[in-house]
Each structure stands twice: as C-alpha cells, then as structure tokens.
C-alpha positions in Angstrom: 10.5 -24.6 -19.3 9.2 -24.1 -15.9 7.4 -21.0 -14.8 9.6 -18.5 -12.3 8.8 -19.1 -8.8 9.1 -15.5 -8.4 6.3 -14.0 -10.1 4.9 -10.3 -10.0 1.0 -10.0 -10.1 0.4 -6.5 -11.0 1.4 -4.2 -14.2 5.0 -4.3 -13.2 5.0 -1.3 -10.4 6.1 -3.1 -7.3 4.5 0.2 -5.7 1.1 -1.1 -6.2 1.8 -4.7 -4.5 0.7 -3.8 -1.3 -3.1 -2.5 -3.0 -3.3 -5.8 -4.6 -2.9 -7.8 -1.8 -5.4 -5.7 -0.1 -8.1 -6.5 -2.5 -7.2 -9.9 -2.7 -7.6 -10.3 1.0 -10.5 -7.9 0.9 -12.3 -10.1 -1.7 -11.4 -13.2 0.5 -12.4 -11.7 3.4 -15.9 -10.1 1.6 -15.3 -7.0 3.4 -14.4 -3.4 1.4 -11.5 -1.4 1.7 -12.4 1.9 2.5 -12.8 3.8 -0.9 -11.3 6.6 0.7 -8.0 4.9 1.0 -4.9 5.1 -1.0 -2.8 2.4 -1.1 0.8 2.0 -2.1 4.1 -0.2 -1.2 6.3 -2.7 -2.5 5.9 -6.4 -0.9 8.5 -8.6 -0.8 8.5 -12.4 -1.0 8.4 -12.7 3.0 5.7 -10.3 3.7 7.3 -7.5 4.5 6.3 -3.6 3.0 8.9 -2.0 1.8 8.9 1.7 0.3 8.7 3.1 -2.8 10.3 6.2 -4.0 8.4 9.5 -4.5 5.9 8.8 -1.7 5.4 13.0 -0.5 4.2 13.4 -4.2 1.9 10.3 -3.9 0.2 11.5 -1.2 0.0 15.1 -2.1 -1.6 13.7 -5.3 -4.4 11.7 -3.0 -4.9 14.6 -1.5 -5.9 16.4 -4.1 -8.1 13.9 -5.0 -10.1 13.7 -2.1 -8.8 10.6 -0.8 -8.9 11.0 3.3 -6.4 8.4 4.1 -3.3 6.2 2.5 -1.9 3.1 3.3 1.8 3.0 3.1 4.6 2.0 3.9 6.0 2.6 7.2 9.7 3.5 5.8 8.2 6.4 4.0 6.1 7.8 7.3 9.3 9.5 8.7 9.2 12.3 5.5 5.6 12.3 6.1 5.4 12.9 9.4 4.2 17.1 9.0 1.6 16.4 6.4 -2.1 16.6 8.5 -4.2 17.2 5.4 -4.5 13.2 5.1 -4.9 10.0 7.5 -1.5 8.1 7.0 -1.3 4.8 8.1 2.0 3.1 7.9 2.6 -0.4 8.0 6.3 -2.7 8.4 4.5 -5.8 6.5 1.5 -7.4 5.1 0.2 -8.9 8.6 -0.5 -5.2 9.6 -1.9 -4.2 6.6 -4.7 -7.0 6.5 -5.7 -6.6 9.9 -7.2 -3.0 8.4 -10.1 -4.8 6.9 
C-alpha cells in the first residue's frame, strides 16, 4: 500500500499547521520565534493560511496568558479588528508568515 500524498504533521488540529511550519522554518533558519507569539491557522497544500473557527476566543485566551502578539490568519483579522490588548499579525499564506523570522 502506498502512503497518502496528503499527509497532516501535527496532532490532527489543522489550526496548529501554521505554528508548525513556523518552527520548522525557525529550526531551519536557527533563528527563535518570539516566545511571545501565538500562533494559529490552517495551511493548505499550496501555501496558503486559511482560518480556523473560534479565533476571538483564541486570542482572548493568549491574552490572558501574557502572550503580546499572535500570528494568524488574515481571514480572521476582520472580527479582530477592535481588540488592542494584543499585537495581531495576520498573514494570506505561508510566504508572509516565514518572512517574520
């Protein structure tokens, strides 16, 4: 049998892709990814960030937290767009993302 072509890296929450591929790439690159940062968003096979559901709760979480900024995705900025306590950062695909580091 051969092995999907498709396969997900992570625990199965496609909202954690996006912080996966940031520490790959940040592991690659040998430069850390702010500790500071939450990140979050689904990736798809092309690159692109796509969002995930709950984000205001997400970020009100990392807020609590002490996180001072979140990477996300850019789809889930609009409903965001009041919330000052918190850095947010939002990103169409994983080109963007990476350049962060």
């Amino acid at each position: 049998r051969r092995p999907s072509r498709h396969t997900k890296i992570c625990c199965g929450h496609e909202r954690l892709d996006l912080a996966v591929v940031m520490a790959l790439v940040s592991s690659f690159k040998n430069r850390e990814v702010d500790p500071g940062m939450l990140i979050f968003g689904e990736v798809g096979l092309s690159g692109e960030v796509r969002g995930v559901s709950q984000a205001a709760q997400r970020v009100s979480e990392a807020i609590k937290m002490g996180f001072t900024s979140c990477l996300l995705p850019k789809s889930n900025l609009e409903k965001l767009k009041d919330e000052k306590r918190i850095r947010l950062i939002g990103v169409e695909n994983v080109r963007e993302a990476i350049q962060l580091i």
